[in-house]
C-alpha positions in Angstrom: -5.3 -21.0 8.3 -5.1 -20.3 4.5 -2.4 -22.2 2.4 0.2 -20.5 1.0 -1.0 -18.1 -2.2 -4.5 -18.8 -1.3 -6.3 -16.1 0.2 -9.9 -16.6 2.5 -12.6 -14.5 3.6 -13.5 -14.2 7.2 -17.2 -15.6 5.9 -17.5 -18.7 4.5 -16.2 -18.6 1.0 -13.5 -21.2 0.2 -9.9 -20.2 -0.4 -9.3 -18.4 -4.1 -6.0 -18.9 -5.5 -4.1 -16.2 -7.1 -2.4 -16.7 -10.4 1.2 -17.6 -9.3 2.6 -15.1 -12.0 0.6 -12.5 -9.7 1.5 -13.7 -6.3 5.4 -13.6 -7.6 5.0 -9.8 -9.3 2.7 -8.3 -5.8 5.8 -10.2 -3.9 8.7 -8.8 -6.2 6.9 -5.1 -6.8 6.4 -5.4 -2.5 9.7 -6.6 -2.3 11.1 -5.2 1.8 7.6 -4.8 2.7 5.7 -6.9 5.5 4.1 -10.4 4.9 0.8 -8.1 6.1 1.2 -5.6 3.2 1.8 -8.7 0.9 -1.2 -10.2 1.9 -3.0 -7.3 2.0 -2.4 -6.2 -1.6 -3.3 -9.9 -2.5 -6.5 -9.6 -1.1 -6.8 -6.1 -2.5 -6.5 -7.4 -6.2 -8.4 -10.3 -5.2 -11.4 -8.3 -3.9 -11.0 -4.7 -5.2 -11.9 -3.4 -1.6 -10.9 -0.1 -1.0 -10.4 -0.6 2.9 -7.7 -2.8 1.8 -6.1 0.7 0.5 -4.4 2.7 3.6 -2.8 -0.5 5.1 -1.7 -1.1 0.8 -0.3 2.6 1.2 1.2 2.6 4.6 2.9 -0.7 4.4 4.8 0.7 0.8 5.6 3.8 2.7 7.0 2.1 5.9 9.3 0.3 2.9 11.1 3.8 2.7 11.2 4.7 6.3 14.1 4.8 8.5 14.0 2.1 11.2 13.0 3.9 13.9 10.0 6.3 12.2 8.4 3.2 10.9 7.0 2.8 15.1 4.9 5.9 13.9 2.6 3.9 11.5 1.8 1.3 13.5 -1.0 3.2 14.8 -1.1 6.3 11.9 -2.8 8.9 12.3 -3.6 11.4 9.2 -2.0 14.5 10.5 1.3 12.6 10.2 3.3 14.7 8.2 5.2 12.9 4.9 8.4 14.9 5.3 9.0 16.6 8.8 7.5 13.3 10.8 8.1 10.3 8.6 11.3 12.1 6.8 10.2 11.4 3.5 11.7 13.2 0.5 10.8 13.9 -3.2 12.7 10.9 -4.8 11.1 8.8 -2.1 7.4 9.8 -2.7 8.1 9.6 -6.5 9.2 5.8 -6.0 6.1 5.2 -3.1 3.9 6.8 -6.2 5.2 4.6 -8.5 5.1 1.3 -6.9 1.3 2.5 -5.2 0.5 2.5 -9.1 2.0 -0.9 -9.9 0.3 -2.5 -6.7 -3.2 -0.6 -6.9 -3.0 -1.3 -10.9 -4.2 2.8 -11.1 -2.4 5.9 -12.3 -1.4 8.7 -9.6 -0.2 11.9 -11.0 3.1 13.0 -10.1 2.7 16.7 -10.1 -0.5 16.7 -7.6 1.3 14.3 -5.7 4.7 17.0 -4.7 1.3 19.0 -2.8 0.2 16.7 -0.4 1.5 17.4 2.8 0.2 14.6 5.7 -0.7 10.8 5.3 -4.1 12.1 5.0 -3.6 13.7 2.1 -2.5 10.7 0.7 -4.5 8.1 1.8 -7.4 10.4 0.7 -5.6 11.0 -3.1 -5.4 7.6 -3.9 -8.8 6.6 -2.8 -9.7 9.5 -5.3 -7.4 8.1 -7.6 -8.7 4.8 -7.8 -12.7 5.6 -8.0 -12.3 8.1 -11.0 
């Protein structure tokens, strides 16, 4: 078991700390989020691993979910679609888009963001997004 702030690999490198200033902004920008996304997006800027991505994207998108629709990304599947399964709606993407930027420390573009229709599409955008 890790310490708190300090993050470990499942291999044998020791624990690296991140900067407290960091830890306190990934907490604050992940603020109503799960510990799991917290950690994740820790080990995400840690690491730059882009499997950490889709849990980094479906944990800030359970964040704007009602209660009840967030059961549908516990096991998510990419056909999910972002408005007529997970009720998602323009002001909501714009504020998952902006806060995917903050966390992911890339730039998503708004416009080609209103066309994707499924978590799919999303999870496949930023990956884009980040390797270009």
């Amino acid at each position: 078991m890790s310490e708190p702030g300090y993050l470990s690999d499942a291999g044998s490198m020791p624990p690296i700390a991140l900067p407290r200033a960091e830890r306190e902004s990934l907490h604050s920008l992940l603020r109503r989020c799960s510990p799991e996304t917290v950690a994740t997006a820790q080990r995400y800027r840690r690491t730059g691993s882009p499997d950490e991505v889709p849990a980094i994207i479906h944990g800030v998108i359970a964040r704007y979910l009602e209660i009840e629709r967030r059961e549908l990304l516990r096991q998510p599947k990419d056909s999910l679609r972002l408005s007529e399964d997970l009720g998602l709606d323009s002001l909501s993407m714009i504020e998952i888009s902006m806060t995917l930027e903050d966390v992911l420390e890339t730039s998503l573009n708004e416009e080609q963001l209103r066309h994707l229709k499924t978590l799919g599409d999303i999870n496949a955008y930023v990956r884009q997004s980040r390797s270009a």
